[in-house]
C-alpha positions as CSV (number, residue, x, y, z in Angstrom):
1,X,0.0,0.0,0.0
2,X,2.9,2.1,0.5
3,X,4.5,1.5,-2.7
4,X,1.3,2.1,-4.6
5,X,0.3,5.3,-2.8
6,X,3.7,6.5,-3.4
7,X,4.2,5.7,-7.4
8,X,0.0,7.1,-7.2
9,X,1.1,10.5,-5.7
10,X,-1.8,9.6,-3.6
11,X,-1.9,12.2,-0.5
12,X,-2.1,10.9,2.6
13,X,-5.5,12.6,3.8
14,X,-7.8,11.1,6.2
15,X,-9.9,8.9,4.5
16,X,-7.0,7.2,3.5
17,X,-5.3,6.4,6.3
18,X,-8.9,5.6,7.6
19,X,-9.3,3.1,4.4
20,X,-5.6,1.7,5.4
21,X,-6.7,1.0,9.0
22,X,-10.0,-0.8,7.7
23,X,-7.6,-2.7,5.6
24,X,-5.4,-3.7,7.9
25,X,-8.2,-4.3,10.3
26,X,-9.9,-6.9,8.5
27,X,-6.3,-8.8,8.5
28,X,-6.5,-8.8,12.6
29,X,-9.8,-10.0,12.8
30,X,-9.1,-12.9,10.6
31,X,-6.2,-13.7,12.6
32,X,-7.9,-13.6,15.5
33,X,-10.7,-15.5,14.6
34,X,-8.3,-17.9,13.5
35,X,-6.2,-18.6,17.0
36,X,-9.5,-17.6,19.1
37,X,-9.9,-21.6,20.4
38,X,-5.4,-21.8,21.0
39,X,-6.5,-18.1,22.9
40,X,-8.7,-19.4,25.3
41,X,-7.7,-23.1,25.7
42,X,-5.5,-22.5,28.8
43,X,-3.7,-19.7,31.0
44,X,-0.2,-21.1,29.7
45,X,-1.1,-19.1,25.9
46,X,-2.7,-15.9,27.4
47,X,0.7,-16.0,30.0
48,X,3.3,-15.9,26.9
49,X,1.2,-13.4,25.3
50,X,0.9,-11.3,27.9
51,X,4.8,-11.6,28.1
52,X,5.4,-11.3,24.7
53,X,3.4,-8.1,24.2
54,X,4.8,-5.8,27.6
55,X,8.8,-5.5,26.1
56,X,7.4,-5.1,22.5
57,X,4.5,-2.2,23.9
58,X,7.5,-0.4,25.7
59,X,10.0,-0.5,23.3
60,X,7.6,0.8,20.7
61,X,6.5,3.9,23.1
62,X,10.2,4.4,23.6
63,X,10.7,4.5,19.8
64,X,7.5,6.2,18.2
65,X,8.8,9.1,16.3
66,X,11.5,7.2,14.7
67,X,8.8,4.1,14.2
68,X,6.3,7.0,12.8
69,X,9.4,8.4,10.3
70,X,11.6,5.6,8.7
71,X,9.1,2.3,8.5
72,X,6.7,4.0,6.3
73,X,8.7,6.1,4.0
74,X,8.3,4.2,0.4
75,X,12.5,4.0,-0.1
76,X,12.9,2.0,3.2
77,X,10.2,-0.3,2.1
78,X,11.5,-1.0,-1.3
79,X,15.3,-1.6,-0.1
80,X,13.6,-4.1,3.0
């Protein structure tokens, strides 16, 4: 989406970063569907996502403006 936008000259107003998020949305919700049962099947699952999520929630406050610069800027995308 960021390649296309870009070689579009599409401007990021609001309704499309709004149409990005319903894209993107639709991605979580089929994930989550998918792994709902593995979710709720025991405490041991919740536990190591619980874990999993604290260190990757802090280091992405620590980090937002450079997260909010590089990762979606169309020349980083193309080279990763």
């Amino acid at each position: 989406m960021i390649l296309v936008s870009a070689a579009m000259k599409i401007h990021e107003d609001e309704f499309v970063k709004t149409f990005e998020v319903f894209i993107q949305l639709g991605d979580i919700v089929a994930i989550a569907l998918m792994y709902v049962k593995r979710f709720l099947q025991g405490i041991d699952i919740s536990l190591k996502l619980i874990v999993a999520f604290v260190p990757t929630a802090f280091i992405g406050f620590l980090a937002y403006d450079f997260i909010k610069a590089y990762p979606f800027n169309p020349v980083i995308v193309s080279i990763s």
